[in-house]
ZAMARGU-4260 file (C-alpha; in steps of 0.2 Angstrom, whole numbers, plus 5000, padded with zeros to 4 digits):
<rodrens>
0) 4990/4548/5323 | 4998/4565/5318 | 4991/4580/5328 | 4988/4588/5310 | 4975/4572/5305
5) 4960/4576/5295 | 4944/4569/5298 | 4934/4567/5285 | 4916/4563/5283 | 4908/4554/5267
10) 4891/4557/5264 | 4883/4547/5249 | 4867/4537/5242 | 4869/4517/5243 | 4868/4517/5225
15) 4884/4525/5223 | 4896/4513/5235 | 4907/4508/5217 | 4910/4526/5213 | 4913/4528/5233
20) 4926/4511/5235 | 4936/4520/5220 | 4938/4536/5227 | 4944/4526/5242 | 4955/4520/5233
25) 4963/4534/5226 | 4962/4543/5243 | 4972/4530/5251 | 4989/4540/5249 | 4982/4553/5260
30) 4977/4539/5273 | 4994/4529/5275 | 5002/4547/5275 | 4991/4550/5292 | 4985/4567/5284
35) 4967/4558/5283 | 4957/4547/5295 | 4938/4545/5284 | 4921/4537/5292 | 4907/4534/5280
40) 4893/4523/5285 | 4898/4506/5279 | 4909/4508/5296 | 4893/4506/5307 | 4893/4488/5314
45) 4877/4478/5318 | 4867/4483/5330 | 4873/4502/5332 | 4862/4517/5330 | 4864/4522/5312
50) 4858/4541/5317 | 4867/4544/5335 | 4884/4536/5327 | 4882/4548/5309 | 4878/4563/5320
55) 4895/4560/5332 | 4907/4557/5318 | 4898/4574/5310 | 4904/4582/5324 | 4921/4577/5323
60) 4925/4580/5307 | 4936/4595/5300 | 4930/4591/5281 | 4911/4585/5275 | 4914/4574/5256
65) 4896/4576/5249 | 4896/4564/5233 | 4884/4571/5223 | 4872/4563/5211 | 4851/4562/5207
70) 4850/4546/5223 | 4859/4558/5234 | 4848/4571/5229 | 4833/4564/5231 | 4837/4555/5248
75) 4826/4559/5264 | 4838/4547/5274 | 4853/4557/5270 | 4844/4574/5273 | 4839/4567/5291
80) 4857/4557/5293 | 4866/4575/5294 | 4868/4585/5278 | 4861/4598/5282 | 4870/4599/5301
85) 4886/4598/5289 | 4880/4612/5279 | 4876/4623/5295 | 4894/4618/5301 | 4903/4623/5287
90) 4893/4640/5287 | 4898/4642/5306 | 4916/4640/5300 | 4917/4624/5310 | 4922/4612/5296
95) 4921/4612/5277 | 4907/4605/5264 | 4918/4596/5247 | 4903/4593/5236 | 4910/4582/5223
100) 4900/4575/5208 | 4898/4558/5204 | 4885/4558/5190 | 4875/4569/5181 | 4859/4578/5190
105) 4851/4597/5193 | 4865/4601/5203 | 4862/4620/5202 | 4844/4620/5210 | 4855/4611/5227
110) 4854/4619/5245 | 4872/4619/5243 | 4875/4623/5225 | 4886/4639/5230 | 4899/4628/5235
115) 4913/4625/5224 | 4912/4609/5218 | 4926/4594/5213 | 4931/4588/5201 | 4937/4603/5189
120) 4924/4614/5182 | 4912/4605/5191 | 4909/4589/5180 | 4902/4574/5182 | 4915/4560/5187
125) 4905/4547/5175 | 4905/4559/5159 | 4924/4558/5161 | 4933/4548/5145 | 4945/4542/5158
130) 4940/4542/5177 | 4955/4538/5184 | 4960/4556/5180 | 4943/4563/5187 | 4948/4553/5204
135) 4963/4560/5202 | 4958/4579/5201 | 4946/4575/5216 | 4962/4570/5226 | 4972/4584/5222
140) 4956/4597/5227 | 4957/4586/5243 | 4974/4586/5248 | 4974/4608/5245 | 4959/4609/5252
145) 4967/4601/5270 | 4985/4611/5267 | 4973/4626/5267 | 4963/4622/5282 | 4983/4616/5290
150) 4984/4635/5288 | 4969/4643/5296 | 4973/4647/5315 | 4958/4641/5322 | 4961/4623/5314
155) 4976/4622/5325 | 4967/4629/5341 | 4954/4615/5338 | 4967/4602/5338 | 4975/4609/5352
160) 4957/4608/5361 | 4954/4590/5357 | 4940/4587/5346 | 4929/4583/5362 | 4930/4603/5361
165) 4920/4603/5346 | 4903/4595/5353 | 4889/4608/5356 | 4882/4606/5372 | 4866/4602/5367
170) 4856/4606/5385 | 4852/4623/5390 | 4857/4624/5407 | 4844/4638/5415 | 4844/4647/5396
175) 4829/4647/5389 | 4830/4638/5369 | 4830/4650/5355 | 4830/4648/5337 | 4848/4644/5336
180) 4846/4630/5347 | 4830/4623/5341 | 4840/4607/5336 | 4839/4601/5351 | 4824/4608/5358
185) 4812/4590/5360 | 4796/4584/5369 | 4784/4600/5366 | 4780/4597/5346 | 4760/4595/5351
190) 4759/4612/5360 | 4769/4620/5347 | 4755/4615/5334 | 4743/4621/5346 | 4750/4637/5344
195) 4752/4639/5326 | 4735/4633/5325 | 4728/4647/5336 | 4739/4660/5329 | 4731/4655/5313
200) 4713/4659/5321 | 4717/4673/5331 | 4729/4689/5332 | 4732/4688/5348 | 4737/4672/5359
205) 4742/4671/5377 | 4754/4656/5382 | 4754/4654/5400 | 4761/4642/5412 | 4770/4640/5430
210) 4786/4646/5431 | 4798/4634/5423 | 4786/4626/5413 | 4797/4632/5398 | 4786/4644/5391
215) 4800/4656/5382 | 4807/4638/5373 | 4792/4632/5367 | 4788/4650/5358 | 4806/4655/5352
220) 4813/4635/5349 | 4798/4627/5343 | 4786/4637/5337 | 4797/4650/5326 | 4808/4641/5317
225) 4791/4631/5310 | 4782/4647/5304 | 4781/4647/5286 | 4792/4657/5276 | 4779/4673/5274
230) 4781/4678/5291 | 4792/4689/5299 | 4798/4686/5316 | 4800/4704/5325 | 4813/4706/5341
235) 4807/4697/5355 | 4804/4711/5369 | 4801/4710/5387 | 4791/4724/5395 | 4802/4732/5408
240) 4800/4746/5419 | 4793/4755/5403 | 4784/4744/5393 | 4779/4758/5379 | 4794/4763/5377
245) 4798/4745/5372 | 4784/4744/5359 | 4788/4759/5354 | 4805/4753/5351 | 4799/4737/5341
250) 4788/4747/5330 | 4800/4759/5324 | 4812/4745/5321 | 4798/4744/5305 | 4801/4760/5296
255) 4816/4771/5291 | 4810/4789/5287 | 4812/4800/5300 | 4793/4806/5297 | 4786/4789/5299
260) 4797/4787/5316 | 4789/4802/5322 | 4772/4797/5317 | 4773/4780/5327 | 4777/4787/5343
265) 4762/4800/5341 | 4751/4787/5336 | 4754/4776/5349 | 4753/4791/5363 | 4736/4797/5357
270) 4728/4782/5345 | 4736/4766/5351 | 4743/4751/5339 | 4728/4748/5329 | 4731/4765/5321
275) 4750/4761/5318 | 4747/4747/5306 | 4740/4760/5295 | 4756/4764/5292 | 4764/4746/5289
280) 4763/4748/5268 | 4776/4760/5270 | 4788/4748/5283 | 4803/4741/5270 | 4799/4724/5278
285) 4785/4724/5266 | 4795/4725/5251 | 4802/4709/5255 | 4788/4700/5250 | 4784/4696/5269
290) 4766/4700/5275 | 4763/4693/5293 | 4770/4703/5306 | 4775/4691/5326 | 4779/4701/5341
295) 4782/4690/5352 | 4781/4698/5370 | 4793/4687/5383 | 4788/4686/5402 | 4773/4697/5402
300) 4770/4698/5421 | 4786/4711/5421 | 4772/4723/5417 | 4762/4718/5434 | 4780/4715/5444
305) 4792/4729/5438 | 4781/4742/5428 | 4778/4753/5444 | 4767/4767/5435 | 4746/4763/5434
310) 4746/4774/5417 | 4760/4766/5407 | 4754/4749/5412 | 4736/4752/5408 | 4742/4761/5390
315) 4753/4747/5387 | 4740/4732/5391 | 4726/4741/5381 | 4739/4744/5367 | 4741/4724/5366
320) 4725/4719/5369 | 4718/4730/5356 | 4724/4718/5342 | 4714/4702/5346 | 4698/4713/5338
325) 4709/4721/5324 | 4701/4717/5305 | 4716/4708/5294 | 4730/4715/5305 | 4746/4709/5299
330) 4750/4710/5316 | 4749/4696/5327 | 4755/4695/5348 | 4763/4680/5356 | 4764/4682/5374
335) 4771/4672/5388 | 4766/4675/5405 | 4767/4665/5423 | 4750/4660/5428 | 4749/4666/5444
340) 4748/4685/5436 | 4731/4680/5426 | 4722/4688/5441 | 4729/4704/5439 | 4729/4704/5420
345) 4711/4703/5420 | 4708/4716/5427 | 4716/4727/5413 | 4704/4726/5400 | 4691/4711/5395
350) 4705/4697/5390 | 4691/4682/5397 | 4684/4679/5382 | 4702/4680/5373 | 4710/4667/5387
355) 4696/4656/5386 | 4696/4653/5366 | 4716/4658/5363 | 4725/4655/5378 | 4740/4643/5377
360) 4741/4632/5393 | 4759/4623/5398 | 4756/4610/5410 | 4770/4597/5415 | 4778/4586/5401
365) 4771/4569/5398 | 4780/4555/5401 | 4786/4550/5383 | 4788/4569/5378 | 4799/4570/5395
370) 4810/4556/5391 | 4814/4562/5369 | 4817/4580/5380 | 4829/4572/5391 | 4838/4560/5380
375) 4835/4566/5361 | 4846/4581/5361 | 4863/4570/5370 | 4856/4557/5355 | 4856/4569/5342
380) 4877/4571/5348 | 4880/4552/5347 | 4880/4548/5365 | 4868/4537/5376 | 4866/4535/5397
385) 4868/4524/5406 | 4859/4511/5413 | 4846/4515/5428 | 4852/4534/5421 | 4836/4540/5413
390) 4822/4529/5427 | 4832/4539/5442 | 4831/4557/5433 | 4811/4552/5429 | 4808/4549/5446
395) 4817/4564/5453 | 4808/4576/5442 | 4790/4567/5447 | 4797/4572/5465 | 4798/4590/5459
400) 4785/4602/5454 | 4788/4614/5437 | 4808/4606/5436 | 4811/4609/5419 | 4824/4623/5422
405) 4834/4611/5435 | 4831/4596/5422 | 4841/4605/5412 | 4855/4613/5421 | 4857/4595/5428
410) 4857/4587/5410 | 4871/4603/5408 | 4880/4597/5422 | 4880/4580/5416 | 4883/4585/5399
415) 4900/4594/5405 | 4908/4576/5412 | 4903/4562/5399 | 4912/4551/5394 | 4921/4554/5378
420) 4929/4536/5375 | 4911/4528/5377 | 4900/4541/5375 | 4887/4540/5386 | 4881/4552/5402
425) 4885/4543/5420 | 4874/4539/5431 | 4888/4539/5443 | 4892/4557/5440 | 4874/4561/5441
430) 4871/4552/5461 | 4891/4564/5463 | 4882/4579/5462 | 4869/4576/5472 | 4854/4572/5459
435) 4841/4584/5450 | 4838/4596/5466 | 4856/4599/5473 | 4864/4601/5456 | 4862/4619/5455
440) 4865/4622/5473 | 4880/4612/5471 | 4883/4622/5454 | 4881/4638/5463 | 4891/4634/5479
445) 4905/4631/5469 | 4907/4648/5459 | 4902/4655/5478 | 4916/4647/5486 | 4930/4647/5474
450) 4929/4659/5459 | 4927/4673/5473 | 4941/4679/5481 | 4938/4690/5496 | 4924/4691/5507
455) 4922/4708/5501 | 4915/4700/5486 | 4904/4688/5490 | 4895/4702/5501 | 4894/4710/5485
460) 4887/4696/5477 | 4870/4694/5490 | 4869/4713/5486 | 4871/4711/5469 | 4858/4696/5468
465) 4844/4703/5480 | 4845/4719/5469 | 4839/4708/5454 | 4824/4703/5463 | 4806/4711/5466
470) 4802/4706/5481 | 4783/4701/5481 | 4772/4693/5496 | 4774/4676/5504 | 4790/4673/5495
475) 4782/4678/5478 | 4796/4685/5471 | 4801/4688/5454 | 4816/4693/5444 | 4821/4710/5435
480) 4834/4716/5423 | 4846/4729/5428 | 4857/4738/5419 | 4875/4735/5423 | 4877/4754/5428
485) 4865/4756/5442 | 4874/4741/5450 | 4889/4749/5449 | 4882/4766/5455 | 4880/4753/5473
490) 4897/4758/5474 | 4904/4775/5481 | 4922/4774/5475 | 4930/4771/5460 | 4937/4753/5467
495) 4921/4748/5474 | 4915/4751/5458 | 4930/4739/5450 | 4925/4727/5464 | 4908/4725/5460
500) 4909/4724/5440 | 4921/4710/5445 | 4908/4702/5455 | 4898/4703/5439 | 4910/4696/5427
505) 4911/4680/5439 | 4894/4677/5441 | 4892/4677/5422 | 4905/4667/5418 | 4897/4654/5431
510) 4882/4655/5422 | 4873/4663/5436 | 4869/4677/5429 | 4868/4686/5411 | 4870/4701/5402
515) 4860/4706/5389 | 4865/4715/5371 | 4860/4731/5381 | 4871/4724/5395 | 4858/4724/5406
520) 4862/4711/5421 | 4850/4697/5425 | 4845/4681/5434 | 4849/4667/5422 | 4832/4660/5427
525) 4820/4662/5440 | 4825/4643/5446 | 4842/4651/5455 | 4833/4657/5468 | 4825/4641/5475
530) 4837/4631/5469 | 4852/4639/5476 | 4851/4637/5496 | 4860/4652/5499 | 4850/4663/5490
535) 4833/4656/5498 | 4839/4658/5513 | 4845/4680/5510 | 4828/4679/5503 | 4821/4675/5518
540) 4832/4690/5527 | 4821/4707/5533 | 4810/4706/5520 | 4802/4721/5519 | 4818/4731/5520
545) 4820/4723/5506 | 4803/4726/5497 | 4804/4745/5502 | 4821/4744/5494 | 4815/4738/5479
550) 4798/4755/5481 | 4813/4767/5483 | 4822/4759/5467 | 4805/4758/5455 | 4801/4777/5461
555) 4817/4782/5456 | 4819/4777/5439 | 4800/4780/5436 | 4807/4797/5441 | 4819/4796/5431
560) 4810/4793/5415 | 4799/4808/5418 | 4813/4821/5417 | 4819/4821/5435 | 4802/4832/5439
565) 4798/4837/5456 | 4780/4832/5452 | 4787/4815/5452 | 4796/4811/5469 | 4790/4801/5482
570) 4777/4809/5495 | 4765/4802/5508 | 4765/4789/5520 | 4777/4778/5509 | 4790/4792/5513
575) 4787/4792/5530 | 4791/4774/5531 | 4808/4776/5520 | 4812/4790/5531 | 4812/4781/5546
580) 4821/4765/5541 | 4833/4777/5529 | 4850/4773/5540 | 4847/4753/5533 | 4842/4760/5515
585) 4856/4770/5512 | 4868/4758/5510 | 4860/4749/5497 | 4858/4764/5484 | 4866/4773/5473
590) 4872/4788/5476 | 4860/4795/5463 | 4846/4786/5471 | 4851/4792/5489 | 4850/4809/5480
595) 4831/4806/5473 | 4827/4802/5492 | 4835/4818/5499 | 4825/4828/5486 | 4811/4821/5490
600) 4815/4824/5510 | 4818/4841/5506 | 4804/4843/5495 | 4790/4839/5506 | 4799/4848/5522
605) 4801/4862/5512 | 4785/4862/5503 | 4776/4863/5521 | 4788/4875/5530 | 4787/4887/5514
610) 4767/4887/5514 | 4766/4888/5531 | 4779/4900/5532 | 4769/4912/5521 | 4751/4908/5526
615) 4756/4912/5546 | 4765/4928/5540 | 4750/4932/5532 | 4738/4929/5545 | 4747/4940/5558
620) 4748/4952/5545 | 4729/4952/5542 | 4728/4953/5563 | 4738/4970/5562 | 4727/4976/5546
625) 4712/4973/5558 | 4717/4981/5573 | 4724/4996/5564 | 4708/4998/5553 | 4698/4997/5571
630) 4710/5009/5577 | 4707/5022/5563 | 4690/5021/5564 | 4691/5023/5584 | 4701/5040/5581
635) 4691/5046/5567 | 4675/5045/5580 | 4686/5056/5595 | 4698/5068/5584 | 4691/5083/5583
640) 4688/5089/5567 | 4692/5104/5568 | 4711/5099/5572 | 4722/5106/5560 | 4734/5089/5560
645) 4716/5078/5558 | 4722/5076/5539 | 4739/5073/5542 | 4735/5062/5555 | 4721/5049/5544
650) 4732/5052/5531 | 4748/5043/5541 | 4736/5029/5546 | 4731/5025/5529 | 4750/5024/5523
655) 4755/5015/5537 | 4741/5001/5532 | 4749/5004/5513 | 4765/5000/5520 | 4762/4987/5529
660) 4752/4979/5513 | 4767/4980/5504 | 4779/4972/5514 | 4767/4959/5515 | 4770/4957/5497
665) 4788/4959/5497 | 4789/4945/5507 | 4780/4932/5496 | 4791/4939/5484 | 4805/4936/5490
670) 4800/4917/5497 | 4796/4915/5481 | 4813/4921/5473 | 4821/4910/5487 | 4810/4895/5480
675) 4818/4899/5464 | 4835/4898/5471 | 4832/4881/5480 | 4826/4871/5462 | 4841/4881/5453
680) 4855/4875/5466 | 4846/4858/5466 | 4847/4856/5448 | 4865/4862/5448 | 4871/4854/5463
685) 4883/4841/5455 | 4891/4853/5443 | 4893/4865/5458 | 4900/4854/5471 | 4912/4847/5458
690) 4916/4868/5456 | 4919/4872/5474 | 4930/4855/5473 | 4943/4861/5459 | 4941/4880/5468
695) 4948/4873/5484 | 4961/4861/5472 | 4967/4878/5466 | 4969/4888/5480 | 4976/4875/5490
700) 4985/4863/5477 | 4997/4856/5492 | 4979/4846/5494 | 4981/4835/5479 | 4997/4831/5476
705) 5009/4815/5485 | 5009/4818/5502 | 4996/4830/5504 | 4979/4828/5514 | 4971/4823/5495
710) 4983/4808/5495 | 4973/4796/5497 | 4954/4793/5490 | 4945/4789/5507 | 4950/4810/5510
715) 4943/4817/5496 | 4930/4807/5497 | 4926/4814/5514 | 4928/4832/5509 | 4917/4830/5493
720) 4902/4826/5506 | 4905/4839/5518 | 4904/4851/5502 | 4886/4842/5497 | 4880/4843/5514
725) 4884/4861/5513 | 4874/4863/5498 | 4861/4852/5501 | 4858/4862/5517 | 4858/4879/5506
730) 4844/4871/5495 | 4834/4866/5512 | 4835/4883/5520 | 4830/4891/5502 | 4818/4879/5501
735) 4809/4882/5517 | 4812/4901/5517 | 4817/4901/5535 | 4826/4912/5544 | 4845/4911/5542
740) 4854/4904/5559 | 4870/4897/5565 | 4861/4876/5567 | 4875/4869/5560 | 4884/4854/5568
745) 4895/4848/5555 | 4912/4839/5558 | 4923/4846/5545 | 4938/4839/5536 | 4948/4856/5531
750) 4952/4869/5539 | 4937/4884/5541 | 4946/4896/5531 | 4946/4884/5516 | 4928/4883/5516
755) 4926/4899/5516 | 4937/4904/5504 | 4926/4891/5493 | 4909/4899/5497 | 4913/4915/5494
760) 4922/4910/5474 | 4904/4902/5473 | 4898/4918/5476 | 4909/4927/5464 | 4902/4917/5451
765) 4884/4918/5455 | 4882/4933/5441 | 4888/4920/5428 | 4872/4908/5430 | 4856/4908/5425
770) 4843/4911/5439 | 4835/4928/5442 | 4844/4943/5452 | 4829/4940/5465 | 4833/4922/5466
775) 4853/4927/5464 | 4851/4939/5480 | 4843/4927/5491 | 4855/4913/5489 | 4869/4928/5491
780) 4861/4930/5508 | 4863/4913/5513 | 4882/4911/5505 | 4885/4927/5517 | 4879/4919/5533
785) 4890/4901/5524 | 4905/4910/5523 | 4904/4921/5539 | 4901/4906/5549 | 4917/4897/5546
790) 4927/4914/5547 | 4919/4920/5565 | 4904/4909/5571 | 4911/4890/5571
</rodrens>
């Protein structure tokens, strides 16, 4: 057969086989040529499966021949033999839909009317005078219709795949289904009609099962692509590390004026969500004629396990809840959620009655719903397993408690390595990788051992995997999204950086891990870390460095998302315990994060020494105020009064005690003004490192170019942390308001002189920033002793 053969398929009511036999006929030209091969199903012999065999050649075929007429219309059979996979397939771009008409009917009312149909002008084959011509002007459409399609690039990149190529998996590996894979999502059509029948009595329903009891599918696969057309399906979210700002997000997504934007996010600060749907007669959703709203809120226990402020997830949980008693709301909330969270989710809020009358709960497949999950989707391809295939896979997943997610990266696995030429799944393949439980160990291993290439890399990889986890108690861990950026932050170079995105790329394309359309990076399922050997056991590694990693992590991007305030950094006995295992922490965080920790340091060291700096200040100052009032009162009681320096004499006590009372108060002044100094520097400290940086690269400029101490990265590296430590030391001493001293033991990288010369250009310019001239005095103070000490005291 020529490499450029057609397949074609031929679709048609039984009624019609005559009209059929004479397009044959007159499609035989094409057929001798080799530009045709055509499977209709008169081919089927006894015994073979009319639906399995229909939806294989489907799948193999470049053009779909659809002979049109009132039987073809009106047949269910032909509906559920493929038609309206062919017509999904042609809208993909996968193959192309050839309506041709063979006798009158209400063509125009068709699902597939838009298509241009053969023969010319549409017309009915049978009203013809002469039907040999109208079977001739089909033939002709055909043969340009294929010289068209010769032409199309991705044709011939088909061909040159084979048309194995063209078979969609139809198995999920550790993806949850989804609407667009709803096809092949089987053996949950009773707890999908439980659903819709609760979300018809109730605005709020919980589904919750075990992990891996497929709770996302059985929402997104089964029960929306059932809801009736009146419904609107919103986004799905998942809660996050700020679960408002997710809501908030979804509900915006409603409305398009500015005003109503604003007026959302005030609502649901101050009212909550029942007073947002107030405004839903103005959402443009409504003008579609649509008037039930779904939200469905995927793996709700992310509120419980990576949600780390108390506020925020008592705001978002009440703001969810507060739907189940809303009157009409055309709002309803779909939630899934593991149920070993339930405990803590009732304590936000009375959701018992709610759980008790709404809840959803997954429980293990049954058998007959296990075996259509297992073999209905590889059917729905045209293929079949083999012998003994299906009883071993049923006994393996009895053996194996909420296995869904391995079931189907095995069925995957299988799916990958049929066999083409008889289409079935092996049984031998399936003992060959070790069965349900060591085919994703084995899966895993493989991208491990192989795809990486250094061991640089696959260090990166146990880094890179551990940081997707919360690490919870008794191996209770569960999974979080991270955005691709903070992992690369891990890294302190621009290579490392490189190094660890490429760590990335791998592991997605190995299906380990995923990125979503924010490019956030996550755990393809919650299954890889049982099931992948490896990872259990890094799991099992130092634990509680771990979970304090993952403290420090949650605190810093909680502080991020409150404006990098000082209010917000860590304090108390949490910091204590991070400051003392801070050597093993460091090399796991980004630099940003290692700078949140070092705020925090500072911040409560500097808060105590400042205070106590003042307050001890204070009190020998109130000890001298005493002694001297005692004092003045003992020599009003002896001088005589008749002394003419008795006046001049009370009076110099008094001012003395004036003095002294206002030094006292210059002093707090200027501890304040040297706060002021410390948050300024803070604030500025990148911008200013990166200042003092291109000051030395200017003075010095044999530094940065080919053969100079710059040359290589590690150097500059080094120098830009001796500058930060430098500063960070500035914004300590500041901080504390201690006296300046010479305590520095710093192994420097440049010569003295060069780090003098770069404090004092940072000094030149302190007159062009923003901070006070109090504030801009005190750090001047402190740059002076900086610049002094590399000229004459180191």
């Amino acid at each position: 057969m020529p490499s450029n053969t057609i397949t074609v398929y031929v679709a048609y009511a039984r009624k019609d086989e005559p009209l059929l036999t004479e397009l044959g006929n007159h499609l035989s030209i094409l057929k001798n040529q080799g530009v045709i091969t055509s499977w209709d199903n008169r081919d089927i012999e006894a015994g073979e499966e009319t639906n399995s065999l229909t939806t294989r050649n489907l799948a193999r075929s470049q053009i779909v021949l659809l002979l049109i007429s009132s039987d073809f219309l009106a047949s269910d059979e032909l509906w559920q033999l493929g038609v309206t996979q062919a017509i999904s397939r042609h809208e993909s771009g996968v193959s192309k839909v050839i309506p041709i008409i063979l006798r009158p009917c209400d063509w125009d009312s068709a699902l597939f009317a838009k298509l241009k149909a053969l023969p010319k002008y549409g017309k009915p084959i049978t009203t013809w005078d002469n039907q040999d011509e109208a079977f001739l002007d089909v033939a002709k459409g055909i043969r340009k219709a294929i010289e068209n399609l010769w032409q199309e690039p991705e044709f011939t990149r088909l061909q040159q795949l084979g048309n194995t190529e063209e078979e969609v998996c139809p198995y999920r590996g550790l993806e949850a289904f989804n609407p667009d894979t709803a096809e092949f999502f089987f053996g949950r059509q009773k707890t999908v009609e439980l659903i819709a029948q609760k979300l018809s009595a109730a605005n709020f329903v919980p589904v919750i099962g075990p992990s891996g009891s497929g709770k996302s599918s059985v929402v997104l696969a089964g029960l929306v692509p059932s809801l009736e057309s009146d419904w609107w399906v919103l986004e799905t979210i998942r809660p996050g590390v700020e679960p408002m700002a997710e809501l908030r997000k979804v509900m915006r997504s409603l409305f398009e004026r500015k005003a109503d934007l604003n007026e959302i996010t005030s609502r649901l600060k101050t009212k909550g969500l029942v007073s947002v749907l107030e405004l839903l007669p103005k959402s443009h959703i409504f003008q579609t004629g649509k008037r039930k709203l779904l939200l469905i809120i995927d793996q709700f226990e992310e509120v419980f396990t990576i949600c780390s402020s108390e506020e925020e997830r008592a705001k978002f949980v009440d703001c969810i809840t507060e739907i189940q008693t809303a009157q009409d709301s055309p709002l309803s909330i779909i939630t899934t959620m593991r149920a070993d969270f339930v405990e803590q989710w009732l304590g936000h809020g009375d959701l018992v009655q709610t759980i008790q009358e709404h809840a959803v709960w997954l429980g293990p497949l049954q058998r007959d719903d296990l075996i259509q999950a297992i073999t209905q989707p590889a059917k729905n391809q045209g293929y079949n397993f083999d012998p003994g295939l299906l009883e071993l896979i049923l006994e393996d997943v009895k053996e194996e408690k909420n296995c869904l997610p391995l079931l189907e990266f095995a069925l995957t696995e299988l799916w990958k390595k049929r066999d083409f030429q008889q289409y079935k799944l092996s049984l031998e393949i399936y003992m060959d990788m070790q069965r349900l439980k060591g085919a994703l160990n084995q899966r895993a291993e493989e991208v491990y051992q192989h795809d990486l290439r250094s061991d640089a890399e696959k260090i990166w990889v146990k880094r890179i995997c551990l940081s997707l986890l919360n690490i919870g108690l008794n191996m209770k861990d569960t999974r979080k999204r991270q955005p691709r950026k903070t992992l690369l932050d891990m890294g302190d170079s621009k290579d490392t950086k490189d190094l660890i995105n490429d760590v990335i790329e791998i592991l997605i394309k190995g299906r380990l891990l995923v990125a979503t359309k924010d490019d956030e990076i996550d755990l393809v399922h919650e299954a890889l870390m049982n099931g992948w050997n490896r990872f259990t056991d890094w799991r099992r590694e130092d634990r509680d460095l771990w979970r304090m990693l993952d403290y420090v992590k949650r605190e810093f991007n909680f502080w991020l998302s409150h404006e990098q305030s000082d209010d917000f950094l860590m304090q108390g006995g949490r910091l204590s315990e991070v400051t003392q295992r801070w050597q093993e922490l460091k090399p796991h965080l980004s630099i940003q994060a290692q700078d949140f920790y070092q705020r925090s340091h500072f911040s409560r060291r500097a808060n105590r020494s400042f205070q106590s700096n003042i307050n001890e200040y204070k009190e020998k100052l109130s000890n001298l105020e005493a002694k001297l009032a005692k004092r003045l009162q003992e020599l009003e009681e002896t001088l005589d009064l008749s002394q003419d320096n008795y006046a001049e004499q009370l009076q110099k006590l008094r001012s003395d005690i004036r003095e002294l009372i206002r030094k006292a108060d210059r002093f707090e002044d200027r501890m304040q003004a040297s706060h002021v100094a410390s948050v300024w520097l803070l604030e500025n400290k990148a911008e200013l490192v990166q200042f003092i940086m291109k000051s030395i690269s200017r003075s010095h400029p044999e530094f940065t170019r080919p053969g100079g101490c710059f040359y290589h990265t590690d150097n500059l590296q080094e120098v830009h942390q001796d500058i930060d430590y430098y500063v960070t030391w500035l914004v300590d001493s500041l901080k504390r308001g201690e006296p300046i001293d010479n305590e520095l033991k710093k192994n420097i990288f440049l010569d003295k002189s060069i780090y003098a010369k770069a404090f004092e250009v940072l000094q030149e310019n302190l007159s062009l920033n923003s901070v006070s001239d109090k504030a801009t005095d005190e750090l001047g103070l402190y740059l002076d002793f900086l610049v002094a000490y590399f000229r004459f005291l180191a």
